[in-house]
N, C-alpha and C positions, 0 to 999 in steps of 0.2 A: 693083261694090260702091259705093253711095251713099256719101259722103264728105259726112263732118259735121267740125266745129272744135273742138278741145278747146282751150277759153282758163283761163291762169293756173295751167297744168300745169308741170313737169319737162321739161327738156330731153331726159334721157335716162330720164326715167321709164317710167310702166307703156302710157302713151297711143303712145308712140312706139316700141313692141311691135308696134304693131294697124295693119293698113294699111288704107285708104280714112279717115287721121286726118290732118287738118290743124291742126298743132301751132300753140300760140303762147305759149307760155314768158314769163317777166319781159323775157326779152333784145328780144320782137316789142312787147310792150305791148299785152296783149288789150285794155286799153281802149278800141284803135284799131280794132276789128276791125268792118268793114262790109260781110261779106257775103261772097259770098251762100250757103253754108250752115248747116243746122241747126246747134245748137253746144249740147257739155255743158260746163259752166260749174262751177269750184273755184272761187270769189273766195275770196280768203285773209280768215281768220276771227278773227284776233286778236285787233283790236278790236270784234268782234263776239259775243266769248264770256264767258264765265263771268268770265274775268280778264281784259278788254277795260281795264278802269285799271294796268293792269301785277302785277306776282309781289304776292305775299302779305306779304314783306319791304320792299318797296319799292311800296307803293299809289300811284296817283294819280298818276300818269306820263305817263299818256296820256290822251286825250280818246275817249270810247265816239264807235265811227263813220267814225273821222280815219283810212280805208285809201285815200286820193287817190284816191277814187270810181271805186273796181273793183267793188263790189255793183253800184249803182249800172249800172255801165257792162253786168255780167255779164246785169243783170235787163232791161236794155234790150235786150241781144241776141235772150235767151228770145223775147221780148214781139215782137222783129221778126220773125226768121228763124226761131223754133220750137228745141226742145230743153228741156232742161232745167237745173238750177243746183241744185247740193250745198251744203249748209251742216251745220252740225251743231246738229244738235237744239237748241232753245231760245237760239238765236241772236237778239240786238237786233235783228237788219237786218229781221226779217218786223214789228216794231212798227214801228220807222222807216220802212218803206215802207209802213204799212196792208198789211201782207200778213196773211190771217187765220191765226191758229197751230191748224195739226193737230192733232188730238185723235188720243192713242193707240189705237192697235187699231181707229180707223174706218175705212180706207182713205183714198182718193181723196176731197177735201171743195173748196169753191172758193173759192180764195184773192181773187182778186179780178175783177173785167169777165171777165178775159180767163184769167186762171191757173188753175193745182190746183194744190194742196198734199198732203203726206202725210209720217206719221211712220213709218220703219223702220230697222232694226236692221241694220250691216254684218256681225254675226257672224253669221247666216243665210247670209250669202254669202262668208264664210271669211279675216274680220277677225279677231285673238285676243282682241280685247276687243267688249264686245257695240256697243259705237260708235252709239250714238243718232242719228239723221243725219234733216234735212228734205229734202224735196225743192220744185221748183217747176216745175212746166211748162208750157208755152203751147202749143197748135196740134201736140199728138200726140196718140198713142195712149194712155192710162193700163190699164197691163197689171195686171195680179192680182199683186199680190206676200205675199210676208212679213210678217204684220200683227202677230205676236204679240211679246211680250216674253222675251226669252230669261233664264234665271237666273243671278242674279249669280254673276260671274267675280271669285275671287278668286286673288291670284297666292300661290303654296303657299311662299315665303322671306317675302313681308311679310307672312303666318296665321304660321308661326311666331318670325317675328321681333318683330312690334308688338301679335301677337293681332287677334281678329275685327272689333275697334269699327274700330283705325286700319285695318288692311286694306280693309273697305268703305271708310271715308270715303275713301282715297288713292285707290283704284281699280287696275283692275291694269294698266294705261297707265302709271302712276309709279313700277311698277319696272322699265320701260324705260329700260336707261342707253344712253351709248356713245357714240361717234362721232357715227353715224348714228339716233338716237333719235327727234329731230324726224322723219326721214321714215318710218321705222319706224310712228308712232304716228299721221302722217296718210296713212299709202297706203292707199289704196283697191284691195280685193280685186282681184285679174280678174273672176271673174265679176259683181263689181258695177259694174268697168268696165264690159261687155259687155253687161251692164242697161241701161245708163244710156247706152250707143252704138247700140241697139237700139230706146232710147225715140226719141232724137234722130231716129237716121233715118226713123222712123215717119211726122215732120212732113213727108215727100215724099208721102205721100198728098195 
């Protein structure tokens, strides 16, 4: 089995399931990572997303970008060794890096010299919520995926609790509570694991 990197993952997460995966956790410092296999790449999205200045109660917190250059480090890997990099749909980091933004339902389009880009949906691949997500790839294979738009998910306690308007605007990600909520709301299916381990190793052609 080809062995690819999975940088900015779980220690005991969904990657360290899968064998022929070299792990590298907060604890390794993906930043450091050089080589020499293809590698699928999570850089953490925080400051990257929707609420990249912090909660809605407390704005302006943070500075759009400020994740101590794990993008950054994630899209230099792509760019070296091949693989790919998760982000979630409409994410800062493809303007801040000139990376060109997927247009939905086209497939495969080219992000930049050297990249693809593409918008698809984790619920296709057995996420509960339909989870909008980019990808980026360098120096693989770009397979035929999921190109369409799934229909909104709404969660059936915040339809009868808030009614239809608030239910869409929250999304049904926000009535994830619990302990374990954050990693609930970012894990990534298996099978999209296994998408995305399969695109990776492809750059051994």
């Amino acid at each position: 089995m080809q062995t690819i990197a999975a940088l900015f993952v779980e220690p005991h997460g969904l990657y360290s399931k899968r064998q022929g995966v070299d792990l590298w956790p907060i604890e390794r410092d993906a930043r450091k990572y050089a080589g020499p296999h293809p590698v699928v790449a999570h850089p953490p999205c925080e400051r990257w997303g929707r609420f990249w200045h912090g909660s809605t109660r407390k704005p302006h917190q943070f500075k759009l970008g400020d994740d101590d250059g794990c993008f950054a480090a994630a899209l230099n890997a792509v760019r070296q060794f091949g693989g790919v990099l998760e982000h979630p749909a409409d994410s800062h980091a493809w303007k801040h890096f000139d990376l060109t933004r997927p247009e939905r339902g086209a497939g495969w389009q080219q992000a930049d010299e050297t990249g693809w880009t593409c918008y698809v949906e984790q619920g296709h691949y057995g996420h509960f919520s339909r989870k909008p997500t980019w990808l980026y790839t360098c120096h693989t294979d770009r397979p035929e995926l999921n190109w369409t738009r799934l229909p909104q998910r709404l969660h059936p306690v915040a339809l009868e609790k808030y009614g239809y308007e608030k239910a869409r605007r929250i999304g049904v990600m926000a009535m994830v509570g619990g302990k374990f909520k954050t990693q609930i709301r970012n894990a990534t299916p298996p099978a999209f694991r296994d998408l995305l381990v399969s695109i990776a190793q492809s750059a051994y052609k």
